[in-house]
C-alpha positions in Angstrom: -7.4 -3.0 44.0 -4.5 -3.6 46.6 -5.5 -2.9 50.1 -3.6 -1.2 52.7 -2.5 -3.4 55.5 -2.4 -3.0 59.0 1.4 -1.9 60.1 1.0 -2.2 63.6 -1.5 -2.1 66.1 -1.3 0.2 69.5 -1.9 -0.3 72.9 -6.1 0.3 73.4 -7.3 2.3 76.7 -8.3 0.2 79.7 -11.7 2.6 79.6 -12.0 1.4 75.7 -11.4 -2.8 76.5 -13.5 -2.7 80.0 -16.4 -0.8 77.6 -15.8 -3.7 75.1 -15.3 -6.5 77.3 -18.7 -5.3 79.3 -20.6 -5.4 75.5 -18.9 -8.9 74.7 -19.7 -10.2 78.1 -23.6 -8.9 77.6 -23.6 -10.9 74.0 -22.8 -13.8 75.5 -25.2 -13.8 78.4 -28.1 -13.0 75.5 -26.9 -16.1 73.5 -27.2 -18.3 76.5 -30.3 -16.9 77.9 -32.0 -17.8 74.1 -30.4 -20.9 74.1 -32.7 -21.7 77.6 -35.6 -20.8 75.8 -34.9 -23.6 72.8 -34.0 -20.6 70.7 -30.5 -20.4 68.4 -29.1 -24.0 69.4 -26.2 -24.9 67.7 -26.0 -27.9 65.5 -23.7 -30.3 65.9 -23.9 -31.4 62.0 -20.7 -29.1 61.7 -18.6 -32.6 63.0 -18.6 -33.5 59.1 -17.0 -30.3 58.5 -14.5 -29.8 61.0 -11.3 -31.3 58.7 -8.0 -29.5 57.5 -8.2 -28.1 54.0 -6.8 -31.0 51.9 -4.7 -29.0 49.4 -1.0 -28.2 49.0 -0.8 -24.8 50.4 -2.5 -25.7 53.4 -0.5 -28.8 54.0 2.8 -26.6 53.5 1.6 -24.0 56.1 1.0 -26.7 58.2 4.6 -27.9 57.7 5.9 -24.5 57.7 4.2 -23.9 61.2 5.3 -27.0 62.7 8.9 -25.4 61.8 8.2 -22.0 63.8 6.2 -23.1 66.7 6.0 -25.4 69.8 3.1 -28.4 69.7 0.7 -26.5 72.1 0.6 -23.4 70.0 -0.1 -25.5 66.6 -3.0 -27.2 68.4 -4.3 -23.8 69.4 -4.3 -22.3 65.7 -5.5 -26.4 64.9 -8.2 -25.7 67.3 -9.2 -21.9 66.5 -9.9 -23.1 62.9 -12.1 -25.4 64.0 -14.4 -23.3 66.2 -14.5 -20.7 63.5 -15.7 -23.2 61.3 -18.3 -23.9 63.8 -19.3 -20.2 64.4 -19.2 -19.9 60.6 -21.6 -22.3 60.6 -23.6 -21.4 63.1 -23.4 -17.8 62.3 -24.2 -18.6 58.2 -21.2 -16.9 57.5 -19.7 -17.9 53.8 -15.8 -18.2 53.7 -13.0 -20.0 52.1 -11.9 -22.6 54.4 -7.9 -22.6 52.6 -7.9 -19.1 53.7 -9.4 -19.3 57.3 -7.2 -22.1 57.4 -3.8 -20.9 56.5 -4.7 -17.5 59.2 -5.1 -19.9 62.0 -2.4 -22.1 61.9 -0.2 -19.3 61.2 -1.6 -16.6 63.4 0.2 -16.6 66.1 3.9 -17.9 64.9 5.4 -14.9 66.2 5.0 -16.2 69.5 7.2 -19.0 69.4 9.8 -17.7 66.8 12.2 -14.9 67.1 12.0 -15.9 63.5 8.8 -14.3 63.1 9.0 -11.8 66.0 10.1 -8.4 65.9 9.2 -5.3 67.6 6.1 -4.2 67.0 2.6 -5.9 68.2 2.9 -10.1 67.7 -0.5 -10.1 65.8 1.4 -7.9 63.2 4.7 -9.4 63.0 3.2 -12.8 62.2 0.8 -11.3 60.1 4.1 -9.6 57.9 6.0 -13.3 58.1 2.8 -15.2 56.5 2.4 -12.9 54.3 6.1 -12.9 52.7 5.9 -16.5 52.9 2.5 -16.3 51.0 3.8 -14.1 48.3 7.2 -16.7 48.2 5.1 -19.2 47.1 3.2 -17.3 44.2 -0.1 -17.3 46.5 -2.9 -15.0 45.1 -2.5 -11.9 46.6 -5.5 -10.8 47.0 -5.9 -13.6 49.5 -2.5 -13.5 50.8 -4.2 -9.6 51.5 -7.1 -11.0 53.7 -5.0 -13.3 55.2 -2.6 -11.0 56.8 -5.7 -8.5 58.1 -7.0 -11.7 59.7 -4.1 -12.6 61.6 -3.6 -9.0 62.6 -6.5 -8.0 63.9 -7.2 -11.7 65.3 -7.0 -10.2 68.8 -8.4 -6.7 68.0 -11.6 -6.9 70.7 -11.9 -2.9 69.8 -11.7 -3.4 66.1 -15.7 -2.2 65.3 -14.5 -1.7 61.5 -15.5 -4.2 58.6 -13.9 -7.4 58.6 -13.5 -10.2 56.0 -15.7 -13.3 56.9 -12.1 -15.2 56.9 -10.7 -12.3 59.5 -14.2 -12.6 61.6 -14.1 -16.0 62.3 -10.6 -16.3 63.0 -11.2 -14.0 66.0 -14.3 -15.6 66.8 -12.6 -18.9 67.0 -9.2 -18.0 68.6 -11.5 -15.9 71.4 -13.3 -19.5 72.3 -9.9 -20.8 72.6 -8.3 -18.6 74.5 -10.9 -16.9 76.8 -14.2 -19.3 76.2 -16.4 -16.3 73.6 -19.7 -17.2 72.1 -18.5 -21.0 73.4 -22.0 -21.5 74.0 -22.9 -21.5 70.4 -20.4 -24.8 69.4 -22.4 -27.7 70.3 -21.1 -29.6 73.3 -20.1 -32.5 70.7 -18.2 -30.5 68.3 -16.4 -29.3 71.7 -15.5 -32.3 72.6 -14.1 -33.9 69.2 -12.0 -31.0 69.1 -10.0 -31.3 72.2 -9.7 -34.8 71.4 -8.2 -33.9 68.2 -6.2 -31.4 69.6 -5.9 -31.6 73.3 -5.3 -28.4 75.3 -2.9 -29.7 77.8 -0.4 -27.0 79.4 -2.5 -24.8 77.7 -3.6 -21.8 79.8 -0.1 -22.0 81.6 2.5 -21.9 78.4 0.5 -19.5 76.8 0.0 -17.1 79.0 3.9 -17.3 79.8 4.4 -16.3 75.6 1.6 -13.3 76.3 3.3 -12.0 79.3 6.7 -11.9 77.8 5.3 -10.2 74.8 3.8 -7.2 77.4 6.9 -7.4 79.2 8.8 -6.8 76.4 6.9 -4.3 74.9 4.2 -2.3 77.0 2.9 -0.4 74.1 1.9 -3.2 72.0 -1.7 -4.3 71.4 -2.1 -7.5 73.6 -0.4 -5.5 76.7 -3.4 -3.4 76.8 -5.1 -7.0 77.0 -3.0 -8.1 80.2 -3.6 -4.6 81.9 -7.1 -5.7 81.9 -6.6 -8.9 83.2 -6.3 -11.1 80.1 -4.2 -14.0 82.5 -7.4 -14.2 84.5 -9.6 -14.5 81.7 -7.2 -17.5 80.2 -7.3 -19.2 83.1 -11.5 -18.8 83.4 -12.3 -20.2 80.3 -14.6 -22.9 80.5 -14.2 -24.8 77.7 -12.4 -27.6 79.3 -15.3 -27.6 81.9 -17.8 -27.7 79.7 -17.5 -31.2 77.5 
C-alpha cells in the first residue's frame, strides 16, 4: 500500500522544542550516568561495519550528491551514515544499510543546491528531489517511500510518531553530527575512525551559515523554529571533536 508523504513540515513552538530538548538532554545524561556504572558501553566491533554500501545505486547517489553539494556537506551525510550505523548497532536496531545509506548522503542536498531547494522546509525539498531521482532510476518504491520520510523528518526533534528503523537512525546519526546526541553511545574508536575518514573541518561555521540562510529566508520553516531556540549554539557545543 503507498504511503502518504510528508509535504512539508511547519515551524514547531519554542514551548514544544525547549520541552523536547529538556527530555533529549535528560536521555543523554541517563546514558552516561549507566555508562559510569559499566552498564550499556558501546562496542567498538561496529569499525568492521562502518563501510559504504558497495552496490550501484548507492555509488550513483554518491555521484549524484557530489554533483549537488559542497565537500563539507557530503562528509556530513558520509559521517551521519556512519553514526547511525553505530547507534543501529548499539541500539539492535535491524535496517537496510542501501537505504539508510542513500537518506544520508542525500538528506540534506537542498542545502547546497538551488537545484534541490525550493520554498518550503529544506528537509522536504530534498526529500521530494531524491525521491524523483529514486523513481528516475526505476528504484523500488516502496523504499524510495521510506527514503523520503527519512530525509524529511531527519531533523524532526518533535516527531513522537512511528518511524522506519532507516528514518530513526538517520536522525539519530545526523543529531551526533550536528549537535553531539546519544554521542556517548559510539565508542570513542568508532569516533575517531570516522573523522578521519571524513574530517569535520569548517564544519560548525559553513553549516550553520546554510541553516541561517534557510531561516532567513524562510521564518516559517521547520529548522527556523530550531535557530529560535538556539540551534547555532548547540552546533558550535558539540563535543564530538573534543571527545576523540
Amino acid at each position: 500500500m503507498m504511503r502518504v508523504l510528508t509535504t512539508d513540515l511547519g515551524r514547531d513552538s519554542k514551548a514544544a522544542l525547549i520541552m523536547r530538548f529538556a527530555i533529549l538532554g535528560l536521555r543523554d545524561k541517563f546514558y552516561s550516568l549507566r555508562q559510569m556504572v559499566g552498564a550499556g558501553l558501546p562496542d567498538h566491533a561496529v569499525l568492521d561495519h562502518l563501510g559504504v554500501p558497495d552496490s550501484p545505486i548507492a555509488r550513483e547517489a554518491t555521484e549524484w550528491a557530489a554533483t549537488l553539494q559542497p565537500e563539507f556537506v557530503q562528509y556530513h551525510g558520509l559521517r551521519s551514515f556512519a553514526f547511525g550505523v553505530a547507534l543501529g548497532k548499539y541500539h539492535n536496531v535491524r535496517f537496510d544499510r542501501e537505504m539508510l545509506y542513500i537518506a544520508s548522503i542525500l538528506h540534506d542536498i537542498s542545502l547546497g543546491s538551488a537545484q534541490c531547494d525550493g520554498p518550503r522546509s529544506f528537509e522536504v525539498e530534498a526529500a521530494s528531489c531524491a525521491h524523483g531521482w529514486l523513481c528516475d532510476q526505476s528504484y523500488d518504491r516502496d523504499k524510495a517511500d521510506i527514503i523520503h520520510e527519512a530525509m524529511a523528518l531527519h531533523s524532526a526533534v518533535c516527531h513522537t510518531g512511528p518511524r522506519d528503523p532507516e528514518g530513526l537512525l538517520l536522525h539519530l546519526g545526523a543529531g551526533v553530527d550536528v549537535v553531539g546526541m546519544q554521542i556517548m553511545n559510539v565508542h570513542p574508536a568508532v569516533r575517531a575512525k570516522i573523522l578521519r575518514d571524513y574530517p569535520r573541518t569548517g564544519f560548525v561555521r559553513d553549516f550553520g551559515k546554510l541553516v541561517a540562510d534557510q531561516a532567513d529566508r524562510k521564518p516559517q520553516c521547520h529548522i527556523a523554529g530550531l535557530v529560535g531556540v538556539g540551534f547555532g549554539k548547540a552546533l558550535a557545543a558539540n563535543g564530538l571533536d573534543r571527545s576523540c
